[in-house]
Each structure stands twice: as C-alpha cells, then as structure tokens.
Backbone of each chain as nested JSON, in Angstrom:
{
  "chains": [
    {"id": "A", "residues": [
      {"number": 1, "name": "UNK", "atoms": {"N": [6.17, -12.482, 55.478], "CA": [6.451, -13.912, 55.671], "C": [7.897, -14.193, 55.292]}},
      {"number": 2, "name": "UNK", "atoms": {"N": [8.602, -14.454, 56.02], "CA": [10.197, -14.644, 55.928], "C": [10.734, -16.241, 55.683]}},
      {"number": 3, "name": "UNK", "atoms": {"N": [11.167, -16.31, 54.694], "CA": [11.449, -17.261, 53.65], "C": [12.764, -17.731, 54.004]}},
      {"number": 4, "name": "UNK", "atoms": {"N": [12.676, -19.119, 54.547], "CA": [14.171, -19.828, 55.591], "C": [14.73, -20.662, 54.584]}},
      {"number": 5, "name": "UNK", "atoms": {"N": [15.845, -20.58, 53.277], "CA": [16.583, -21.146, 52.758], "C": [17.259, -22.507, 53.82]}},
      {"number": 6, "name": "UNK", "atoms": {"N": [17.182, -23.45, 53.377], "CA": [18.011, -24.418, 53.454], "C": [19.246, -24.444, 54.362]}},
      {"number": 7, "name": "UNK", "atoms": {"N": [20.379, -23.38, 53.841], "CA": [21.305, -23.081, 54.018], "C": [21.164, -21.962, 54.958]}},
      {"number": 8, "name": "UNK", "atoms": {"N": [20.028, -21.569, 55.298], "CA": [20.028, -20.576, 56.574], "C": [19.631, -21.48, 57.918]}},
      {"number": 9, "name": "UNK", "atoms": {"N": [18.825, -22.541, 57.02], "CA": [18.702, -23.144, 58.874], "C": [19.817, -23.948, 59.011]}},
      {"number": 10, "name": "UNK", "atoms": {"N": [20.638, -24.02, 58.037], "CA": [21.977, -24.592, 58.498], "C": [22.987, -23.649, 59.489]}},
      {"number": 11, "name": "UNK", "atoms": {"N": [22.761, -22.877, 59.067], "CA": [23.564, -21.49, 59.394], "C": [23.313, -21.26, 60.664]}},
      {"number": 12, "name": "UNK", "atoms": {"N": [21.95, -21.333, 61.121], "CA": [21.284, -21.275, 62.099], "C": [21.914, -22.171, 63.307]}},
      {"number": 13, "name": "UNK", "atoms": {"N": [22.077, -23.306, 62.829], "CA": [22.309, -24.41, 63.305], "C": [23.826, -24.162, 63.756]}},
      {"number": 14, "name": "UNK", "atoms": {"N": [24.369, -23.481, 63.805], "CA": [25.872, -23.5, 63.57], "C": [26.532, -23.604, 65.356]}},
      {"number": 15, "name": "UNK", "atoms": {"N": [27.386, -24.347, 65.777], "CA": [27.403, -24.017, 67.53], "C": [26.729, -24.757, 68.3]}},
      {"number": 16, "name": "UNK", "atoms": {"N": [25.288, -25.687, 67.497], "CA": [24.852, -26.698, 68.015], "C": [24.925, -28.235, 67.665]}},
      {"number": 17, "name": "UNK", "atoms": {"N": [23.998, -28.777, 68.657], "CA": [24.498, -30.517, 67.891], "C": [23.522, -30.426, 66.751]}},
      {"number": 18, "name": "UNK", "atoms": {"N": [24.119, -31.253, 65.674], "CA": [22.971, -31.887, 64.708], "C": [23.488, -33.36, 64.679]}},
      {"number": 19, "name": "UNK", "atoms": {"N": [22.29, -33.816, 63.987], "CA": [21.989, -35.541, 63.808], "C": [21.7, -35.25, 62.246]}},
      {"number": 20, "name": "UNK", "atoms": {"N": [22.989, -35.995, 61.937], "CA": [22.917, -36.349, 59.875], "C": [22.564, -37.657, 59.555]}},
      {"number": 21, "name": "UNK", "atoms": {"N": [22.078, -37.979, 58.696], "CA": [21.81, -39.213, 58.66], "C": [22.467, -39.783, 56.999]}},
      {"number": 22, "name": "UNK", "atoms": {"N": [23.007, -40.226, 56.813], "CA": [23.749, -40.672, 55.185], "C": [22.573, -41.658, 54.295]}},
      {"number": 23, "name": "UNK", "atoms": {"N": [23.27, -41.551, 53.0], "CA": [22.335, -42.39, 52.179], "C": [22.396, -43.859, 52.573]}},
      {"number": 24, "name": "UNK", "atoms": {"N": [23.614, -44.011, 53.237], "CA": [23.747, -45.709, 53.844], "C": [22.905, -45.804, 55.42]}},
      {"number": 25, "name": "UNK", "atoms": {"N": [23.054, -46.878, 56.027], "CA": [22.661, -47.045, 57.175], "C": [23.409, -46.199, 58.445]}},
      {"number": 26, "name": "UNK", "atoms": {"N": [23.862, -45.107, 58.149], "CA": [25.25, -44.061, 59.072], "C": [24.765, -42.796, 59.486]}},
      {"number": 27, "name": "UNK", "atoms": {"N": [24.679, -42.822, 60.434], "CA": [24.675, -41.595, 61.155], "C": [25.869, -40.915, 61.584]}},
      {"number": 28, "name": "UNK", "atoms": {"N": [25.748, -39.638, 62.072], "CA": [26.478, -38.548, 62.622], "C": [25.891, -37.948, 63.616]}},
      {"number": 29, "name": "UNK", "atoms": {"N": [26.709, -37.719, 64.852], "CA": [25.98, -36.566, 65.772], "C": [27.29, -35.646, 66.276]}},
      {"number": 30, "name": "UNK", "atoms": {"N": [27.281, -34.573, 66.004], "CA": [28.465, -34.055, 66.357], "C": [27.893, -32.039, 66.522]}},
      {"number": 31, "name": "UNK", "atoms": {"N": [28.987, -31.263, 67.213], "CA": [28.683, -29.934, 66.921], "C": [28.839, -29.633, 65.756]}},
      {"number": 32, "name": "UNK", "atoms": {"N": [28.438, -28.564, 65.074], "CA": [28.245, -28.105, 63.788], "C": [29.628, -26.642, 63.843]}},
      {"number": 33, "name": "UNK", "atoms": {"N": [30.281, -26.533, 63.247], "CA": [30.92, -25.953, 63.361], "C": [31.132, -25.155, 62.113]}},
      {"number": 34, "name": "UNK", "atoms": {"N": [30.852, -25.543, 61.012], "CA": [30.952, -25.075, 59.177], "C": [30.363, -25.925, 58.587]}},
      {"number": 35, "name": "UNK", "atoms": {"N": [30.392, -25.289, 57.597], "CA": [29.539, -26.099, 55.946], "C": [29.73, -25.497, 54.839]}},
      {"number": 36, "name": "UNK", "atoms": {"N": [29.494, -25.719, 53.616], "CA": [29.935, -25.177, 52.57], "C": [28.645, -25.533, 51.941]}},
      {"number": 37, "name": "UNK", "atoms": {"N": [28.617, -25.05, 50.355], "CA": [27.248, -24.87, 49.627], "C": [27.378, -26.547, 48.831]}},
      {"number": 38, "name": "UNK", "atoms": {"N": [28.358, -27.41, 49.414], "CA": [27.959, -28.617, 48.531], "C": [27.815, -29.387, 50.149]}},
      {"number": 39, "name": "UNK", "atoms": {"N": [27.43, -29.016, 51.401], "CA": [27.461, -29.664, 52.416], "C": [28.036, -30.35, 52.778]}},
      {"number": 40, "name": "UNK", "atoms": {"N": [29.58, -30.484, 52.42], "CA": [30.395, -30.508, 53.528], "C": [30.344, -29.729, 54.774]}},
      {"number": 41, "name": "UNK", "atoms": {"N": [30.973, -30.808, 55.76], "CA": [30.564, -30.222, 57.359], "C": [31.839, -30.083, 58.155]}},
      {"number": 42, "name": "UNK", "atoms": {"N": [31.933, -29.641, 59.065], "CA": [32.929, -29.233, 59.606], "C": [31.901, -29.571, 60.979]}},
      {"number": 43, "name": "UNK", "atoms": {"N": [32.641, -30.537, 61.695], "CA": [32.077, -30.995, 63.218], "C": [33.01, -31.947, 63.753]}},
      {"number": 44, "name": "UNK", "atoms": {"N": [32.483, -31.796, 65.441], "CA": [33.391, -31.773, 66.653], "C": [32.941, -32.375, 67.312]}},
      {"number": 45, "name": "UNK", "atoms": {"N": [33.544, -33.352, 67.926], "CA": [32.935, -34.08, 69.19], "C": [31.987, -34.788, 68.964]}},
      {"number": 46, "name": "UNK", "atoms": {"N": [32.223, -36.017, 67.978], "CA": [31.369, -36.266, 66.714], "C": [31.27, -38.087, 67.652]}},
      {"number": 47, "name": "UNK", "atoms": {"N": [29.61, -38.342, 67.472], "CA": [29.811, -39.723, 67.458], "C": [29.437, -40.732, 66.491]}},
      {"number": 48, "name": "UNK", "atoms": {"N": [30.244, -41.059, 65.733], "CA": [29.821, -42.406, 64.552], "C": [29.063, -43.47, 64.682]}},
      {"number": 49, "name": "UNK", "atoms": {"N": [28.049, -43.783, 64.133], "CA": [26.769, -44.814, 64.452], "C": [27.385, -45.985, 62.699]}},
      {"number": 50, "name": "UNK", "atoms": {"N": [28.237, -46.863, 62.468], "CA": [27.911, -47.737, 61.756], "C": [27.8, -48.953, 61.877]}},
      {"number": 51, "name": "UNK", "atoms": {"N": [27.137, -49.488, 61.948], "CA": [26.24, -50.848, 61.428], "C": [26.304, -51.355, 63.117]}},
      {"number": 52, "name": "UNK", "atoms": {"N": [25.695, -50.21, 63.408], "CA": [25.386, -50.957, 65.156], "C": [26.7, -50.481, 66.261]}},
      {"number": 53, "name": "UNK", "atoms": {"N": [27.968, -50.062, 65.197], "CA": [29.107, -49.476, 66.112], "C": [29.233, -48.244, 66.271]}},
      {"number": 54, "name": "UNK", "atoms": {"N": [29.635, -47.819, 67.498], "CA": [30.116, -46.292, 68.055], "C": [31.139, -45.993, 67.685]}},
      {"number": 55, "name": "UNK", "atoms": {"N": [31.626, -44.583, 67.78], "CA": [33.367, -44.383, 67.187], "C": [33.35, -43.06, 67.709]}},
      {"number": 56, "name": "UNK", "atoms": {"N": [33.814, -42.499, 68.442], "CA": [34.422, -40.875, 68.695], "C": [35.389, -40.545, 67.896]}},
      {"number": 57, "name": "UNK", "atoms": {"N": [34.942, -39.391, 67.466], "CA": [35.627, -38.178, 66.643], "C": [35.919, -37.347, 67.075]}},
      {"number": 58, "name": "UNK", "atoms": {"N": [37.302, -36.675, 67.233], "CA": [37.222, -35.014, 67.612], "C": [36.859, -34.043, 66.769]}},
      {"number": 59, "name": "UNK", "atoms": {"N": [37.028, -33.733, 66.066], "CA": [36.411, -33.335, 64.183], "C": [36.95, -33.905, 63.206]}},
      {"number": 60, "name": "UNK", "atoms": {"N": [35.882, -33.712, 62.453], "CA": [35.797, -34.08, 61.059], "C": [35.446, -33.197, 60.212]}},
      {"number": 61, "name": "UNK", "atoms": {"N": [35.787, -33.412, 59.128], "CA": [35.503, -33.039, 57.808], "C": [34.48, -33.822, 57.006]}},
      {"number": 62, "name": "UNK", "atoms": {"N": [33.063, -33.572, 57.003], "CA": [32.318, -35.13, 56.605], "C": [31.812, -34.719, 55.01]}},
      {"number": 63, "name": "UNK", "atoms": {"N": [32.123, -35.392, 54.291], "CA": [31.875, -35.15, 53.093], "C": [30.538, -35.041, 52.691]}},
      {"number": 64, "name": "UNK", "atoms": {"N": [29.907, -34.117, 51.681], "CA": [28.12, -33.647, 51.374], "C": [27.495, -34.252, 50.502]}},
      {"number": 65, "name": "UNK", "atoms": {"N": [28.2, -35.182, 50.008], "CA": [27.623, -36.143, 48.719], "C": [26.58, -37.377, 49.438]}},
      {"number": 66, "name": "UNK", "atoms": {"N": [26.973, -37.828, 50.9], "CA": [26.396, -38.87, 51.172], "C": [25.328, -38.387, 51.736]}},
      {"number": 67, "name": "UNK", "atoms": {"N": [25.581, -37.043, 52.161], "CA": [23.953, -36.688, 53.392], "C": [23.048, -36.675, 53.034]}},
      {"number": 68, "name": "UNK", "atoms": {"N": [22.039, -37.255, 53.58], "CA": [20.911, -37.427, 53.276], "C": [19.217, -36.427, 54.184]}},
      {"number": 69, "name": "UNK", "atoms": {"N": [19.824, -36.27, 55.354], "CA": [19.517, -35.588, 56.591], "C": [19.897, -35.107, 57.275]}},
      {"number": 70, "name": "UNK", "atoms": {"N": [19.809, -34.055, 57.971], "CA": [20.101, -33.349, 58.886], "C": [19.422, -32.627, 60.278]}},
      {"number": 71, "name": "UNK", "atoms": {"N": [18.991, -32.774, 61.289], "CA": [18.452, -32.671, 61.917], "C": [19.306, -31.937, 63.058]}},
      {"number": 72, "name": "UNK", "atoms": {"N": [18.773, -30.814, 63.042], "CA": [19.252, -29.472, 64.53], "C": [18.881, -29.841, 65.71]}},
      {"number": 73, "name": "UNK", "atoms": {"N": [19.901, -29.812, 66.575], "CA": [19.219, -30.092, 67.812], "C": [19.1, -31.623, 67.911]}},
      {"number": 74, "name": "UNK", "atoms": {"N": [19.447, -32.675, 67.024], "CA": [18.957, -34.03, 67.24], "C": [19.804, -34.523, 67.825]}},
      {"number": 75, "name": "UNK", "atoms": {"N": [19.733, -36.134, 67.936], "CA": [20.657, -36.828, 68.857], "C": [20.491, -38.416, 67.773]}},
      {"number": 76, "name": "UNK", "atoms": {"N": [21.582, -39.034, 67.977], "CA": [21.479, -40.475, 67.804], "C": [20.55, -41.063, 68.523]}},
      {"number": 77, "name": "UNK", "atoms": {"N": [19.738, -42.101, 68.138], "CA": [18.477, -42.655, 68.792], "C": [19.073, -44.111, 69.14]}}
    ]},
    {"id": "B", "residues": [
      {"number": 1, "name": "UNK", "atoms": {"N": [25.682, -11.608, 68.15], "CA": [26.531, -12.656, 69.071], "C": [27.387, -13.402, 67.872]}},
      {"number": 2, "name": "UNK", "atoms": {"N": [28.794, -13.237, 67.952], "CA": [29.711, -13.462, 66.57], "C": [30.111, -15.466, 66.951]}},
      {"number": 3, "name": "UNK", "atoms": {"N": [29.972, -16.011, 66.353], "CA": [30.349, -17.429, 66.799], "C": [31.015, -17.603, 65.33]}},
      {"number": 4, "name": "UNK", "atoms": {"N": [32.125, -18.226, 65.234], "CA": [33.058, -18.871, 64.408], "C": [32.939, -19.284, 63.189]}},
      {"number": 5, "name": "UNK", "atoms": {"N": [32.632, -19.533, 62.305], "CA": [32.465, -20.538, 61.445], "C": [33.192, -21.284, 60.546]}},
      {"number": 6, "name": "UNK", "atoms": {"N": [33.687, -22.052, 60.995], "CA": [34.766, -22.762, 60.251], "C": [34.131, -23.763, 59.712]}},
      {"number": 7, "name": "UNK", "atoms": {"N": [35.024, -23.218, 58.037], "CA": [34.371, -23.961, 56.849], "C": [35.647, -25.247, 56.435]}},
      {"number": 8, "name": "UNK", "atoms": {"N": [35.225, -25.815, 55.535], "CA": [36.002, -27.053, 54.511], "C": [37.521, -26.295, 54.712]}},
      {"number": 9, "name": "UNK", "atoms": {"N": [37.593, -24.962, 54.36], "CA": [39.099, -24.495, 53.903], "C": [39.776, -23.95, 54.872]}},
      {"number": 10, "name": "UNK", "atoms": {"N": [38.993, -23.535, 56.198], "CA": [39.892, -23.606, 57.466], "C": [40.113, -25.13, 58.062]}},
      {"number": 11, "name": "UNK", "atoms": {"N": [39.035, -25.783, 57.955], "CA": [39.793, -27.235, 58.28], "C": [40.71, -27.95, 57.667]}},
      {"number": 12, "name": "UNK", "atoms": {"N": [40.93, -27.044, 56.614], "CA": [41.964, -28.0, 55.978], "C": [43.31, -27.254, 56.193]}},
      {"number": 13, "name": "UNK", "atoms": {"N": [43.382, -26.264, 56.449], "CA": [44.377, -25.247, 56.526], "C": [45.03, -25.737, 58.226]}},
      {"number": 14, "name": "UNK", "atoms": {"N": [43.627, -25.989, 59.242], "CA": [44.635, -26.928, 60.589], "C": [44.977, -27.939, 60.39]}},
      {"number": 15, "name": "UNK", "atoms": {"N": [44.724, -29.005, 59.227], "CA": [45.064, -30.418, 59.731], "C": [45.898, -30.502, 59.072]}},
      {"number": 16, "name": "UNK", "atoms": {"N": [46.904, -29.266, 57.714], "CA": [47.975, -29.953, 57.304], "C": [49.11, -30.472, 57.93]}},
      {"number": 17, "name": "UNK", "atoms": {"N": [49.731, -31.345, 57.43], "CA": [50.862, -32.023, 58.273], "C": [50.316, -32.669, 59.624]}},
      {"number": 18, "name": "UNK", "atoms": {"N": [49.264, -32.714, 59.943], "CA": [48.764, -33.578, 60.627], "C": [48.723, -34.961, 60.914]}},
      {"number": 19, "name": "UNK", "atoms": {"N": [48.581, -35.996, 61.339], "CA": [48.064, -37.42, 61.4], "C": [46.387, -36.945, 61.103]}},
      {"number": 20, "name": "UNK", "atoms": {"N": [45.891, -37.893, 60.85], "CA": [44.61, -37.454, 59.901], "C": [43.652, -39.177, 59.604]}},
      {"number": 21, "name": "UNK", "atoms": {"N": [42.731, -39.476, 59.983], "CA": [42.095, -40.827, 60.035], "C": [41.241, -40.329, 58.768]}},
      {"number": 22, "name": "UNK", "atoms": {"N": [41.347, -41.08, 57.747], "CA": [40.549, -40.768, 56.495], "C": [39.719, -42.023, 56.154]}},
      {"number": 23, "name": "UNK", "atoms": {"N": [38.225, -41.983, 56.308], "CA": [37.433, -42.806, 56.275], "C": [36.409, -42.707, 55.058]}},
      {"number": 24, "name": "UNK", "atoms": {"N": [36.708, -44.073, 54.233], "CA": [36.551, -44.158, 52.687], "C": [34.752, -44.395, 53.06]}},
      {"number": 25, "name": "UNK", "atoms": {"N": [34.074, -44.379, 51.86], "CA": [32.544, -45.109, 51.866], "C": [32.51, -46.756, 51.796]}},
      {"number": 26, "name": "UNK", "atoms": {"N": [33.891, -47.032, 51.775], "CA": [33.264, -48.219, 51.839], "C": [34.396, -49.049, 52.787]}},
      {"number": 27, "name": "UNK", "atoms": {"N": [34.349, -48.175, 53.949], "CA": [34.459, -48.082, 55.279], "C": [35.913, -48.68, 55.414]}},
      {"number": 28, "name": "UNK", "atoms": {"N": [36.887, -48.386, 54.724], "CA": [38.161, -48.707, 55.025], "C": [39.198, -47.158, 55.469]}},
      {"number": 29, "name": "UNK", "atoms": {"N": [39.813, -47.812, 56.353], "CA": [40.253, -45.891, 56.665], "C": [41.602, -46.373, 56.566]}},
      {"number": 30, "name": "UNK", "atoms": {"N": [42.232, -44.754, 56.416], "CA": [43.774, -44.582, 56.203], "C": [44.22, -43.516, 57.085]}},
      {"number": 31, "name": "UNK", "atoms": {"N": [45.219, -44.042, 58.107], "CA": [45.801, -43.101, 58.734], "C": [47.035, -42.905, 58.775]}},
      {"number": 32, "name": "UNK", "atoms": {"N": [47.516, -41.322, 58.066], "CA": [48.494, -41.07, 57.542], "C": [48.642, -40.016, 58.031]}},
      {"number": 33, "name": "UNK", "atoms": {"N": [50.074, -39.35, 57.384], "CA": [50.176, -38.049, 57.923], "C": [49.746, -37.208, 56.005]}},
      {"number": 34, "name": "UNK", "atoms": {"N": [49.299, -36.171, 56.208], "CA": [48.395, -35.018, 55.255], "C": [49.368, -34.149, 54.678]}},
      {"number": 35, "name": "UNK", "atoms": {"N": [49.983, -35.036, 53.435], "CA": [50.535, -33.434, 52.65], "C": [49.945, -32.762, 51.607]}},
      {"number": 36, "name": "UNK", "atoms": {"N": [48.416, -33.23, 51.359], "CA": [48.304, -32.135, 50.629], "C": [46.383, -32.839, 50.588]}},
      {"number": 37, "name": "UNK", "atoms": {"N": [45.803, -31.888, 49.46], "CA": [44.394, -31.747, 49.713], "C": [44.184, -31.189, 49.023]}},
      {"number": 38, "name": "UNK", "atoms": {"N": [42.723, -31.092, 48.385], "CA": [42.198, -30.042, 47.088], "C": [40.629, -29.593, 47.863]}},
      {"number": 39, "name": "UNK", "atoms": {"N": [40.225, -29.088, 46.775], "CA": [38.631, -28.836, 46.76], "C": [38.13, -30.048, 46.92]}},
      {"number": 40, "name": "UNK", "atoms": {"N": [38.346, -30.925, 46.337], "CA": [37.822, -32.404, 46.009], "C": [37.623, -33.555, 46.961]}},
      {"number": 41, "name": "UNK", "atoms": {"N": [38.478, -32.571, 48.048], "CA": [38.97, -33.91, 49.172], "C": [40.239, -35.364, 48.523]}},
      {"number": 42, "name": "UNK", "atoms": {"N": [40.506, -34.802, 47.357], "CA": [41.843, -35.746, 46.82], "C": [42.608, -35.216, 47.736]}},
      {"number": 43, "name": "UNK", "atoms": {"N": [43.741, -36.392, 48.126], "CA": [44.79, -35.988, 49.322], "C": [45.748, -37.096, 48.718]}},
      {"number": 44, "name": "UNK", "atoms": {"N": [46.561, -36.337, 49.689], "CA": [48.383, -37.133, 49.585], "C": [48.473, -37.831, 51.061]}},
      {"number": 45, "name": "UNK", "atoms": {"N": [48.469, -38.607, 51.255], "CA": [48.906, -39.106, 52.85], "C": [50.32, -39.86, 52.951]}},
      {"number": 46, "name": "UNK", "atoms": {"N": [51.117, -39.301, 53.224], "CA": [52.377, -40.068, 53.545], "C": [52.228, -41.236, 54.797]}},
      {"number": 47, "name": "UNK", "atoms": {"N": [53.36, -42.249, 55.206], "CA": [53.664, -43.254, 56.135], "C": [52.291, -44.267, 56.198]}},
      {"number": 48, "name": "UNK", "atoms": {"N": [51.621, -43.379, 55.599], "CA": [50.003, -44.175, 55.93], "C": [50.018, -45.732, 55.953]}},
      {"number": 49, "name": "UNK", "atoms": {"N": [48.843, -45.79, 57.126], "CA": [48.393, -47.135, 57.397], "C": [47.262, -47.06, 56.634]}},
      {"number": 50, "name": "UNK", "atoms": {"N": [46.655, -48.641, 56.287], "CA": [45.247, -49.28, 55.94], "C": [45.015, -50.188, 56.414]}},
      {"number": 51, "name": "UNK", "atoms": {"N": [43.626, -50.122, 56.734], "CA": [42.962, -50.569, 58.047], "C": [41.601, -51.159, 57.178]}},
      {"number": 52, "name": "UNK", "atoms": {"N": [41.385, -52.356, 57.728], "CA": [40.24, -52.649, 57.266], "C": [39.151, -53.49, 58.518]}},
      {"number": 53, "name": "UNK", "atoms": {"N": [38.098, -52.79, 58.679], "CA": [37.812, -53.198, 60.247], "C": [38.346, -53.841, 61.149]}},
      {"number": 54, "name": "UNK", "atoms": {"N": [39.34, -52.427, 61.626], "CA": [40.323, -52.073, 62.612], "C": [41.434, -53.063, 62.604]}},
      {"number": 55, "name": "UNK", "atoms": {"N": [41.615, -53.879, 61.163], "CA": [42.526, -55.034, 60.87], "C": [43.739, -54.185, 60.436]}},
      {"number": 56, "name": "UNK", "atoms": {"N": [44.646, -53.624, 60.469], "CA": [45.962, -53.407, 59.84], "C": [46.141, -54.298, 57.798]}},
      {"number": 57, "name": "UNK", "atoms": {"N": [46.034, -53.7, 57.116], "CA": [45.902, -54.427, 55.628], "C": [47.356, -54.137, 54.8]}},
      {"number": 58, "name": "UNK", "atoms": {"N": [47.562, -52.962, 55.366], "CA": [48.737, -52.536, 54.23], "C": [50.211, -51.39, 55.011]}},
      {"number": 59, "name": "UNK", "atoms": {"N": [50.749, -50.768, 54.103], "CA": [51.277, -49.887, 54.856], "C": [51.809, -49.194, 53.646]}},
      {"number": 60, "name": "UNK", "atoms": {"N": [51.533, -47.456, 53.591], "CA": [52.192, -47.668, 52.156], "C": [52.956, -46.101, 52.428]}},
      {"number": 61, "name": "UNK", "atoms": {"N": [54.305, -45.276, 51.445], "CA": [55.216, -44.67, 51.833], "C": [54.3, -42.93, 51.444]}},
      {"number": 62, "name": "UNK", "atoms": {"N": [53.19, -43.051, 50.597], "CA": [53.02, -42.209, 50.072], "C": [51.96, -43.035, 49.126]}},
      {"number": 63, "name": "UNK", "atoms": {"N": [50.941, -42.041, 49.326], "CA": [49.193, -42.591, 48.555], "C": [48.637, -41.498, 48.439]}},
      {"number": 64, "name": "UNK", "atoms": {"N": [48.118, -41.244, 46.919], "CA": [47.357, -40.219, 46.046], "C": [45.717, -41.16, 46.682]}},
      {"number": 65, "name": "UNK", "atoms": {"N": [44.699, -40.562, 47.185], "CA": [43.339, -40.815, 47.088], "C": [42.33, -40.199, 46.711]}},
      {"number": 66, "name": "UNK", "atoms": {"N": [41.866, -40.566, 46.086], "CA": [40.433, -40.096, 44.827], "C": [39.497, -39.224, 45.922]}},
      {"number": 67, "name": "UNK", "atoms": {"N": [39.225, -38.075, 46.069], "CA": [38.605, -37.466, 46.66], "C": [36.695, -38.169, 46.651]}},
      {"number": 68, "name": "UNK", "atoms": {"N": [36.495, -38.711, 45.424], "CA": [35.091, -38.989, 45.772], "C": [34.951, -40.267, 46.165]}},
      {"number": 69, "name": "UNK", "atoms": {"N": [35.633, -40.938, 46.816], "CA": [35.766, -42.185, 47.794], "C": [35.495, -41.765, 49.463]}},
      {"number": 70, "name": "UNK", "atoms": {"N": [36.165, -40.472, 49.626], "CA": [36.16, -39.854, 50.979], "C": [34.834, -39.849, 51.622]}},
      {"number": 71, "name": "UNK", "atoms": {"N": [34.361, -40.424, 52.858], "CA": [33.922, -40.409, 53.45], "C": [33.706, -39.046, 54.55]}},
      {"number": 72, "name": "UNK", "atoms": {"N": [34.788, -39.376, 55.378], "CA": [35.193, -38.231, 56.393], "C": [36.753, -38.359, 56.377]}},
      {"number": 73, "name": "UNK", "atoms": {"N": [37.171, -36.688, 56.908], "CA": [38.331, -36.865, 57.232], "C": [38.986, -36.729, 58.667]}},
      {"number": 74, "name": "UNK", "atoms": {"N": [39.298, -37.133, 59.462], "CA": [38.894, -36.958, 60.997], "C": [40.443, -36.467, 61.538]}},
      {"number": 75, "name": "UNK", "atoms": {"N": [40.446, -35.548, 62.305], "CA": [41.656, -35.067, 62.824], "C": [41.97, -35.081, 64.209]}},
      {"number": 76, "name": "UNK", "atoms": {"N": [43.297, -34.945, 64.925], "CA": [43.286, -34.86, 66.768], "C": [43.806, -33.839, 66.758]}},
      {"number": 77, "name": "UNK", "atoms": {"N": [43.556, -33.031, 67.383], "CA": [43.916, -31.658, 68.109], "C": [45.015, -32.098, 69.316]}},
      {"number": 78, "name": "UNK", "atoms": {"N": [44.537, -32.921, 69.646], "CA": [45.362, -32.826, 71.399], "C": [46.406, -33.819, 71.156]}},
      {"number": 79, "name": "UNK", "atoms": {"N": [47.58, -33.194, 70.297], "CA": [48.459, -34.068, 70.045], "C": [48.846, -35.256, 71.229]}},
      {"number": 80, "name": "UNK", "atoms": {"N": [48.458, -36.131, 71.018], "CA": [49.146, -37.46, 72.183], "C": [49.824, -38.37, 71.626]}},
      {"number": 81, "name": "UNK", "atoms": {"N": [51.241, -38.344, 72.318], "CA": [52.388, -39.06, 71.454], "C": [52.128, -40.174, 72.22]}},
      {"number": 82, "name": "UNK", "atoms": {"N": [51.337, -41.639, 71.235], "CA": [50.91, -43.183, 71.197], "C": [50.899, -43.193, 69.848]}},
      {"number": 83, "name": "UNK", "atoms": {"N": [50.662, -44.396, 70.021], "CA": [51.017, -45.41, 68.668], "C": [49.368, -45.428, 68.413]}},
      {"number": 84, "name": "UNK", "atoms": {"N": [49.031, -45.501, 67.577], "CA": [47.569, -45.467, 66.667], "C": [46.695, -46.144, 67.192]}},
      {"number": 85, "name": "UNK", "atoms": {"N": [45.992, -45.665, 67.674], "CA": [44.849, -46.468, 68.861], "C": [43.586, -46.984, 67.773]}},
      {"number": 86, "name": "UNK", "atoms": {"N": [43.697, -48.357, 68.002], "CA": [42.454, -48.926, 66.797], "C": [41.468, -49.42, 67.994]}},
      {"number": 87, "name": "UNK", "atoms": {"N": [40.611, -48.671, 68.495], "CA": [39.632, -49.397, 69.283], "C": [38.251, -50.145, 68.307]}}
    ]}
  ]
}
C-alpha cells in the first residue's frame, strides 16, 4: 500500500493547472510550476478571483502562509 | 519524462531587476523595479508605485517591505515597453 505524502501529490501536480483557494475569500488558478516545503508556489498563466474580480498573471510567486487548498486539475468555478 | 521545476529561488533569481507587481494581503500592490529579496519574501523595490484599488496612492524612490505582508509577487516575461497598465 503506497503512502502519497502531501508534498508528493503536489509534486505530482507539477505541469498542471491547480485551483488554490486562500484563508480569505481568493482564489488562484494557474499552472503549477514549483513549490517549496512552506508552500510557496511558483505559477503561470495565473487567474486571480478577488471579491468577484478577475486579474491575469503571467507568474507568480504566491506566498504559503495564506493557502488553504489546493486542488489538481481544478478550475475557478 | 523530466519536466522543470522551478522553485521560490529560481523565481527569484529571473525576476531580479525586473518590474515586479507585489500584491500585499490586504490587497494593496506595489509596482516597482526588484533589487533585492530574501527567504522571507522581504524585498527592496526601487521607483515603485502604490496602488490602492487600481487608484495610484503614492510614489516612493526606494521601499524596504516586510516579507509577511506579501501576498504574491507577480512578474512579465514579455518585456513590453508601456507605461503600467492598471486594468
């Protein structure tokens, strides 16, 4: 039975879109490109969801203190 | 199948000297140009603007910022010489 750390389905994830979701009302949808062990992200082609507004990103650097979620493969709803 | 992985310290290693949109938590951003950066996300932004929903607030020659304010730090690759597009 093979035991999927956290940080492996991140890893996993790497090259695709994910959907983050922050401790505030903020989302992220962008490619996944890096991460580090305090979850900072490294993503591309990023679209910003706050308080009802859109925002394009080409990358970012999104800081790991606020994330709250992360979802592979997701999309902004 | 080898795919890339660029972490915190290669992104920071492309965006020095960059223009650089730095977006605080409590949603005020600064766009400056990037001389410097830590582990922490503390940065130096020279010429920098402040923006406070997409309002122009300040303008300052050189600003030390507290890394645990940082939100995101957002960069352009495809250098395009315009004036700071606040959509």
């Amino acid at each position: 039975m093979t035991t999927i750390l956290p940080l492996g389905l991140l890893d996993k994830a790497i090259s695709s879109r994910v959907w983050i979701l922050m401790k505030d009302d903020r989302e992220f949808e962008g490619t996944l490109r890096g991460f580090d062990d305090f979850f900072n992200m490294v993503l591309e082609n990023v679209i910003e969801l706050d308080g009802g507004k859109k925002n394009k990103l080409e990358s970012i650097l999104l800081n790991g203190t606020q994330i709250c979620l992360i979802v592979p493969g997701g999309e902004i709803s | 199948m080898s795919h890339e992985k660029r972490t915190s310290a290669d992104f920071f290693k492309q965006v020095f000297g960059r223009t650089v949109n730095v977006k605080l938590h409590n949603r005020t951003e600064y766009i400056g140009v990037l001389a410097a950066l830590d582990g922490n996300m503390n940065l130096v932004l020279e010429q920098c603007e402040e923006y406070l929903e997409q309002k122009l607030i300040n303008k300052y020659g050189q600003i030390l910022l507290r890394g645990n304010n940082v939100l995101y730090i957002s960069a352009k690759f495809n250098q395009k010489q315009q004036q700071e597009e606040e959509v």
